[in-house]
KOLNU-127396 format. One record per atom (N, C-alpha, C): residue in one letter; x, y, z. Coordinates in steps of 0.2 Angstrom, whole numbers, plus 2048, in hexadecimal, padded with zeros to 3 digits. Example, Ala and Ser with C-alpha at 12.3 -4.5 7.8 and 13.67 -1.06 7.14 Angstrom:
A8427E4827/A83E7EA827/A8427F0827/S8407F5823/S8447FB824/S840800827/
This chain:
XD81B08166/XD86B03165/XD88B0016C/XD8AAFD16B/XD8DAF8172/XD92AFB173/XD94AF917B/XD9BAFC17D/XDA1AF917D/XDA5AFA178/XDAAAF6179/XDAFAF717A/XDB2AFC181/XDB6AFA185/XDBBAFE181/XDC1AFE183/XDC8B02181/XDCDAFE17C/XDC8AF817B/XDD0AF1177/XDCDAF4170/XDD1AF516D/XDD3AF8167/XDCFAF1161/XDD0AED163/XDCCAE915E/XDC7AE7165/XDBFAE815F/XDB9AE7163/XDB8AE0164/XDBCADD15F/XDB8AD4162/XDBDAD3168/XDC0AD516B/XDC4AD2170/XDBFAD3175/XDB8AD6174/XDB5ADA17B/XDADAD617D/XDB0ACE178/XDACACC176/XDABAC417B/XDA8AC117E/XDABAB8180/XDA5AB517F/XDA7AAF17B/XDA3AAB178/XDA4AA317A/XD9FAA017E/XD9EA9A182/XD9AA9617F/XD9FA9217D/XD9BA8C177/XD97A8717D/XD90A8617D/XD8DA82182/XD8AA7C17D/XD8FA7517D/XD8DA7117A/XD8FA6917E/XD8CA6417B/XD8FA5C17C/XD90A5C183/XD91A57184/XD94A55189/XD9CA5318C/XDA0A54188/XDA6A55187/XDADA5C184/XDB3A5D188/XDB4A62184/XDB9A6017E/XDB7A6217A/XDBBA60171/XDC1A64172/XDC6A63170/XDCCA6516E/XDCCA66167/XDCEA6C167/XDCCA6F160/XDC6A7015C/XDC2A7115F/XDBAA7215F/XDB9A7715A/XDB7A73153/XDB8A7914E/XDB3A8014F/XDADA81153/XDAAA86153/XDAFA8A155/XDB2A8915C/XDB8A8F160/XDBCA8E15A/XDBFA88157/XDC5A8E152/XDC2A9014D/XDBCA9114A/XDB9A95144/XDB7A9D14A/XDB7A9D14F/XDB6AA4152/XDBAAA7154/XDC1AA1155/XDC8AA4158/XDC9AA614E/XDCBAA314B/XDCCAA5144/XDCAAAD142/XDC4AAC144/XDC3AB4141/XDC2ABA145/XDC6AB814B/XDC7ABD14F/XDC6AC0154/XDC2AB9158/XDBFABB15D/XDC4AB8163/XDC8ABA168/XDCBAB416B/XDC9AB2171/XDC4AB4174/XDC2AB217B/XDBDAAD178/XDBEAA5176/XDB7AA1174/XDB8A98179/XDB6A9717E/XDB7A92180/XDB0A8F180/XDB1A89183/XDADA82180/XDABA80188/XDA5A7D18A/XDA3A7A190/XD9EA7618D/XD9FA6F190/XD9AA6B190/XD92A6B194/XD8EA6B192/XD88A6C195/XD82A67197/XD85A5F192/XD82A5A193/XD83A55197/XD81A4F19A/XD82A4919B/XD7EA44198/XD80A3F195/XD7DA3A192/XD7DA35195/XD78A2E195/XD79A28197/XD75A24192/XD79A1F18F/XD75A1C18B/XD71A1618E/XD69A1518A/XD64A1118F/XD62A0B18A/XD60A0518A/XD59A02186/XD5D9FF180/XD64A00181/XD679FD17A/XD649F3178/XD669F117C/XD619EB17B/XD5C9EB177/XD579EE179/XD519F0177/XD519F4170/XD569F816D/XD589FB167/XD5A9F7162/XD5E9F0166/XD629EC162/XD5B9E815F/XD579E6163/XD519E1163/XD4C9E515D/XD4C9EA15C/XD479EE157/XD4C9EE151/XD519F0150/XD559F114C/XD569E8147/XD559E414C/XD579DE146/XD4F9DB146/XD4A9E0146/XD439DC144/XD439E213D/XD479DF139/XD499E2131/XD439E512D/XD3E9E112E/XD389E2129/XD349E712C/XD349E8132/XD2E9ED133/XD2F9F4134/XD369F7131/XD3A9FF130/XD3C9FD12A/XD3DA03126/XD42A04120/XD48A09122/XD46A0E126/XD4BA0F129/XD4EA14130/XD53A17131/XD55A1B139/XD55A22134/XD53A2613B/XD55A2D13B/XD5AA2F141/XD5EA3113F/XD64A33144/XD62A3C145/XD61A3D14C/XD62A4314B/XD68A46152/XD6CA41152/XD73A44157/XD7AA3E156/XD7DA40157/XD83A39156/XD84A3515D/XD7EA38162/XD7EA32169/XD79A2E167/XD74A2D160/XD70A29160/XD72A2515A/XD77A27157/XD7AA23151/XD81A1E156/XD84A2015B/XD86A1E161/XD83A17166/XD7CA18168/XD77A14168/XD76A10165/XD77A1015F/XD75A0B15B/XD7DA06156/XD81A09158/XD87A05159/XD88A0115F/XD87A01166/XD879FD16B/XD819F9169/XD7C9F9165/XD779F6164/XD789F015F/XD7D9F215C/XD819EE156/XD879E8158/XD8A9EB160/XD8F9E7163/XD8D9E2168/XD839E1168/XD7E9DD16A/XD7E9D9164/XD809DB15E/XD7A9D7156/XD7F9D9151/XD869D614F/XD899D914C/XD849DA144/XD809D6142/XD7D9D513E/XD799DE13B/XD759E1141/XD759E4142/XD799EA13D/XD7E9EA13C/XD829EE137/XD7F9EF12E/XD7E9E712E/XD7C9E7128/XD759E9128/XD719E812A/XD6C9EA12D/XD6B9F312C/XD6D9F612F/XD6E9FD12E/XD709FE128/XD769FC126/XD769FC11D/XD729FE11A/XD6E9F811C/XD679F5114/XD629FC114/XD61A0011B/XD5CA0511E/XD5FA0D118/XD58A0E116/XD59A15118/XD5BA1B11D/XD60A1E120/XD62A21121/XD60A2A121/XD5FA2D126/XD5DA32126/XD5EA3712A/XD66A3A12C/XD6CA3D131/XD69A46131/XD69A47137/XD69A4F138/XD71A52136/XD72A57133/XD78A5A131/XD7DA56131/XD84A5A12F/XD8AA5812B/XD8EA52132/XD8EA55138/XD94A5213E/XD8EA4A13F/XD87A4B13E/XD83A42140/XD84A3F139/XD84A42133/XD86A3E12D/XD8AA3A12D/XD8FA3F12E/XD98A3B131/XD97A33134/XD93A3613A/XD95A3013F/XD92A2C13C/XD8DA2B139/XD88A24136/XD8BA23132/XD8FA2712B/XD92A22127/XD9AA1F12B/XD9DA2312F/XDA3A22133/XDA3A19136/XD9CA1C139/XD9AA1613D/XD97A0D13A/XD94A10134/XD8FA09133/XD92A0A12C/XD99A0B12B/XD9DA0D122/XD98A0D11E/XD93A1111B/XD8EA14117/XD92A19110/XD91A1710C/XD93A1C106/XD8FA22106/XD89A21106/XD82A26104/XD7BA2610B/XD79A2A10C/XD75A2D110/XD70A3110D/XD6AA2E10E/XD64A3310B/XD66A3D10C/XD66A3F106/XD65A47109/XD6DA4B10B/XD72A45109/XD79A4710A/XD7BA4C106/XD7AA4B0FF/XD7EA530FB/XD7AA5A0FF/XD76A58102/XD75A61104/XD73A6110E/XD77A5C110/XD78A5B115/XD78A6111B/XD7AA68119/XD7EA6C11D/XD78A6E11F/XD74A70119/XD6DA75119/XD67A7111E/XD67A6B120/XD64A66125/XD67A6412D/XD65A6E12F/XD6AA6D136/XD65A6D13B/XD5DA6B139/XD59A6B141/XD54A6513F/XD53A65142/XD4CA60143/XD46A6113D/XD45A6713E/XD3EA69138/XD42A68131/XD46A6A130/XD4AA68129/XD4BA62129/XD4CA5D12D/XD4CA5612C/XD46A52129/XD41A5712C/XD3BA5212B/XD38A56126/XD3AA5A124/XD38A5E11C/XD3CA57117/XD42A56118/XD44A54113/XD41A4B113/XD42A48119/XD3FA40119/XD39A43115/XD35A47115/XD2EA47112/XD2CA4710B/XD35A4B109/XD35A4D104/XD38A46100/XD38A41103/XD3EA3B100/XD37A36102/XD32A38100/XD2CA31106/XD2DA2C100/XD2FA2E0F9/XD2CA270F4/XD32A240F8/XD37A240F9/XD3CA1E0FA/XD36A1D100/XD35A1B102/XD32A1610B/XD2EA13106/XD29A16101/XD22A110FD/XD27A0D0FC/XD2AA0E0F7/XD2DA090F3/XD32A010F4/XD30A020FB/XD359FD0FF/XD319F7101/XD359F1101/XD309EF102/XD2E9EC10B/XD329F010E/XD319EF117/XD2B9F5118/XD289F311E/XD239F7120/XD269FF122/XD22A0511F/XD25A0911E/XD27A10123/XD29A0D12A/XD29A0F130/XD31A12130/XD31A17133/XD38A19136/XD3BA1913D/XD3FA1613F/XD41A16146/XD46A1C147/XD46A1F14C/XD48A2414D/XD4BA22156/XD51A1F157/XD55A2115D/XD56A29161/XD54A28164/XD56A30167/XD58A3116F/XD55A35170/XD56A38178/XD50A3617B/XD52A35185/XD49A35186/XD47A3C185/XD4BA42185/XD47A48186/XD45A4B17F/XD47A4817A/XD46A4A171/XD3FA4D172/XD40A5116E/XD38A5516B/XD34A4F165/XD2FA51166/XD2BA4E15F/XD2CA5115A/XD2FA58159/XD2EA59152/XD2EA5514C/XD34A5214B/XD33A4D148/XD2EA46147/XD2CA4214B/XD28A3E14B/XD21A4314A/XD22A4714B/XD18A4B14C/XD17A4E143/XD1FA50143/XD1DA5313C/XD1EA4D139/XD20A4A137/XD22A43131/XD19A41132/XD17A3F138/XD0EA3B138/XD0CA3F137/XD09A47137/XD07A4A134/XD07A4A12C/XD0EA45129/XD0CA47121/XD0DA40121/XD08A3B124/XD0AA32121/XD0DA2F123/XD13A31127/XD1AA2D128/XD1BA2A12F/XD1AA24132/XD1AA22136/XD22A23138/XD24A2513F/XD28A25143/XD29A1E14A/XD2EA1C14B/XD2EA19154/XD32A1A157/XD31A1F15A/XD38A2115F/XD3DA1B165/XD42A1D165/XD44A1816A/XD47A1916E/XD46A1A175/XD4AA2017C/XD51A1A17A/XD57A1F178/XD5EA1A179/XD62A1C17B/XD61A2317D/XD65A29183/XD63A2D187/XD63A2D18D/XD62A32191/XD66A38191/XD64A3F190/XD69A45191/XD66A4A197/XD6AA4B19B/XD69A4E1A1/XD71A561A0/XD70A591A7/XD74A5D1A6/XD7DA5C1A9/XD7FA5F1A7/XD87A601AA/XD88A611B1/XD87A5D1B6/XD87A5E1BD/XD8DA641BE/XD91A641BB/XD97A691BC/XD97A701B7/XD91A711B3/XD90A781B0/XD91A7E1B5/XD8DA7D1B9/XD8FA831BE/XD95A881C0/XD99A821C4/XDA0A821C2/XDA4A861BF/XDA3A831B7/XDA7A841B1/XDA5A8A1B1/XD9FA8C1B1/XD9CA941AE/XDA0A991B3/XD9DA971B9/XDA1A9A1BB/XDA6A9D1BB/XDADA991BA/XDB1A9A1B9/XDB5A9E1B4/XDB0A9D1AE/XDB1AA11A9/XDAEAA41A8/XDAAAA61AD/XDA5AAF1AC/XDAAAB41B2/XDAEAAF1B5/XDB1AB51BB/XDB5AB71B9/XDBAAB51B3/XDC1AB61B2/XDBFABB1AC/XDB8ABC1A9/XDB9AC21A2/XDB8AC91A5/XDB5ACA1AB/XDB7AD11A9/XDB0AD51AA/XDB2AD91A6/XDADADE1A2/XDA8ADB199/XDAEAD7197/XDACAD5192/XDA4AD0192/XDA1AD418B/XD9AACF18A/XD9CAC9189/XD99AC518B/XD98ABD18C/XD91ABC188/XD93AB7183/XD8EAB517E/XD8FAAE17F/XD86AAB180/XD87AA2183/XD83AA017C/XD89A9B179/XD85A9A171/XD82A91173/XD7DA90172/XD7AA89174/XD76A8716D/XD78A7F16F/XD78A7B168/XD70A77168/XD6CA78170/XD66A7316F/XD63A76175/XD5DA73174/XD56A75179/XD5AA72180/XD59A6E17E/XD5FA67186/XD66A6D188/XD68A6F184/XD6DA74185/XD6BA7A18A/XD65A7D187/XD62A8218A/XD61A81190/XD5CA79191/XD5CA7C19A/XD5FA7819E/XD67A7719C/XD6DA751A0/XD6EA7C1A3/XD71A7F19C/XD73A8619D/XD71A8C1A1/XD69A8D1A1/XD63A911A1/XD64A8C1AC/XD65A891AE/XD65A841B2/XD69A881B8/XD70A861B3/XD76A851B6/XD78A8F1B6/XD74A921B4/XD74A9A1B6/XD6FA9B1BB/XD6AA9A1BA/XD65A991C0/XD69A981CA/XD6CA911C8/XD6EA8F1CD/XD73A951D2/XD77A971CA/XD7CA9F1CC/XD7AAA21D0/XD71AA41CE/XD6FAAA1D1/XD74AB11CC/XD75AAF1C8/XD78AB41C3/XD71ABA1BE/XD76ABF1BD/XD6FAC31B8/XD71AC11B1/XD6CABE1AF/XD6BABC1A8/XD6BAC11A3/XD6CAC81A4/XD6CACD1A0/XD72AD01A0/XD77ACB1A2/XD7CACC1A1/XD7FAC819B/XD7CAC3199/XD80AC0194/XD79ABF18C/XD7BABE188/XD78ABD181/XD78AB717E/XD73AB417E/XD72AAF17B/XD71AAC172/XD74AA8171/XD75AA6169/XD75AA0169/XD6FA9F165/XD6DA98163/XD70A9315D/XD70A8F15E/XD72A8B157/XD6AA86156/XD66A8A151/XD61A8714D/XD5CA8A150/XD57A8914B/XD4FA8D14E/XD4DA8A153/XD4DA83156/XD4BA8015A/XD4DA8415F/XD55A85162/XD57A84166/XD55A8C169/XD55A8F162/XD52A97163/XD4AA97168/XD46A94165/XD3EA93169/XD41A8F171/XD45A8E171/XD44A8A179/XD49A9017E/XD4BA94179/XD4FA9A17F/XD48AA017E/XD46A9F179/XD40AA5179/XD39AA317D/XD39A9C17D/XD35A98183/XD35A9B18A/XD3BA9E18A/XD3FA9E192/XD3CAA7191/XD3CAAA18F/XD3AAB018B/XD42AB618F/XD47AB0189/XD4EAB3186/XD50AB6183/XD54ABD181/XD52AC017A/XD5AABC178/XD57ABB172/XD5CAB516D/XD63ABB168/XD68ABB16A/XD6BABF167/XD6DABD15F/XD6FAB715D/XD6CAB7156/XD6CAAF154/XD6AAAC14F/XD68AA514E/XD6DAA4146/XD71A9D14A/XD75A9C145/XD6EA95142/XD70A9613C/XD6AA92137/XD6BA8C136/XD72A8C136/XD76A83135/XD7BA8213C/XD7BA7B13B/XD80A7B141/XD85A7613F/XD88A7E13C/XD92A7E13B/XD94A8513C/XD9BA8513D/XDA0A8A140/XD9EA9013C/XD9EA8D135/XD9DA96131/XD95A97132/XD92A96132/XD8BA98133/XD8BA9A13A/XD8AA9913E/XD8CA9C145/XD91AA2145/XD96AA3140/XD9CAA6141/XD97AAE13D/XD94AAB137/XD91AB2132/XD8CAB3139/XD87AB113B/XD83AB2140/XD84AB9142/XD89AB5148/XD8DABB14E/XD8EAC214B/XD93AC0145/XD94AC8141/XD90ACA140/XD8CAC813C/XD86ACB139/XD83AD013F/XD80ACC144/XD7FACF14C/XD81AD414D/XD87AD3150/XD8CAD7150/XD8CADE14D/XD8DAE0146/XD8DAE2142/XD85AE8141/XD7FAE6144/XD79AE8146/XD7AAEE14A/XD77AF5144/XD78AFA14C/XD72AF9151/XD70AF5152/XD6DAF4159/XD70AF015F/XD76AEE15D/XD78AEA161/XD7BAEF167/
């Protein structure tokens, strides 16, 4: 069993660093679902930096109507994208409308209906369960008659990042489904992760330090910005959110302390205990 120290409740012996976005959220419901049940040491550090690129060139694809049926969103910076792409083409709104719709989990759902006022989103009643990229493209595959039956050519554009994986585009061609990607953001790392870690590795202590990361992009910010430390890596536990992001820390040949399967606070939250709770730990 692990050592937990003299504090009478063991999750106090615990510090959990949420590594995501590029901004810090106030009120960031992951920390309060882990402050909520118990755990109090959980702070947030931003690990990205975004630049948005090629919107022009977004806006110019997006109103040649007939030759997509529809977008795949898989971040709320590329449902973003294509808002500034829309204050080029206000027309553009309706436009997206008319499209098939194809959002990676609950917080990019949000934004594209938020954003472009949508009632319905393909794959919405079970939205929660569609929190990576492979599940996204399981279910577009699984929805292929809607693309036949339209009568625009049956291609999907997909906004992303320049650093996006192909999962998506490789698996979709792989079963018929033409994809066109469109670099519409660049994501690079937190020039000032170092810093922040810093700061918040010197002041815990004794206590384990657990770095929960939300993306592969995440990974080698953070994988980076420890490097740079000259820090021992075997000091802290890594926790992914989603099997992707698990393969990109296991890439790095990191042992993955446990894999939240969705990405929301309760899944992440059953996770950790679960972990936890393992006499191996």
């Amino acid at each position: 069993m692990m050592e937990l120290g003299q504090h009478p409740n063991p999750k106090q012996n615990f510090v959990f660093i949420i590594c995501k976005g590029d901004d810090h959220i106030e009120n960031d419901p992951y920390c309060q679902q882990l402050r909520n049940s118990g755990y109090q040491f959980v702070y947030q550090v931003p690990v990205l930096s975004f630049k948005f690129v090629n919107i022009s060139s977004l806006a110019v694809k997006m109103s040649q109507v007939d030759s997509y049926c529809g977008l795949i969103f898989t971040s709320t910076r590329a449902v973003i994208a294509c808002q500034q792409a829309c204050s080029i083409d206000e027309n553009l709104i309706n436009v997206i409308r008319s499209k098939l719709i194809f959002p990676v989990g609950p917080k990019t759902l949000k934004s594209v209906k938020d954003s472009f006022h949508l009632d319905h989103c393909i794959g919405e009643t079970n939205i929660d369960s569609i929190g990576s990229s492979e599940l996204l493209a399981r279910k577009i595959i699984d929805s292929r008659h809607l693309l036949i039956n339209l009568s625009c050519q049956p291609l999907l554009l997909m906004p992303c990042s320049s650093i996006a994986r192909e999962t998506i585009p490789t698996t979709l061609e792989e079963n018929g489904i033409n994809v066109e990607t469109i670099h519409c953001y660049e994501t690079g790392p937190n020039d000032n992760l170092p810093q922040q870690l810093t700061s918040l590795i010197s002041s815990e202590g004794e206590r384990q330090i657990f770095l929960i990361i939300f993306s592969p992009s995440g990974v080698d910010s953070v994988t980076s910005a420890l490097s740079s430390l000259s820090l021992d890596w075997q000091q802290f536990k890594f926790i992914a959110i989603g099997k992707t992001t698990a393969q990109a820390l296991k890439d790095l040949d990191l042992s993955v302390f446990c894999v939240s399967e969705k990405p929301n606070p309760t899944s992440l939250t059953e996770a950790i205990n679960k972990a936890l709770e393992s006499p191996m730990v």
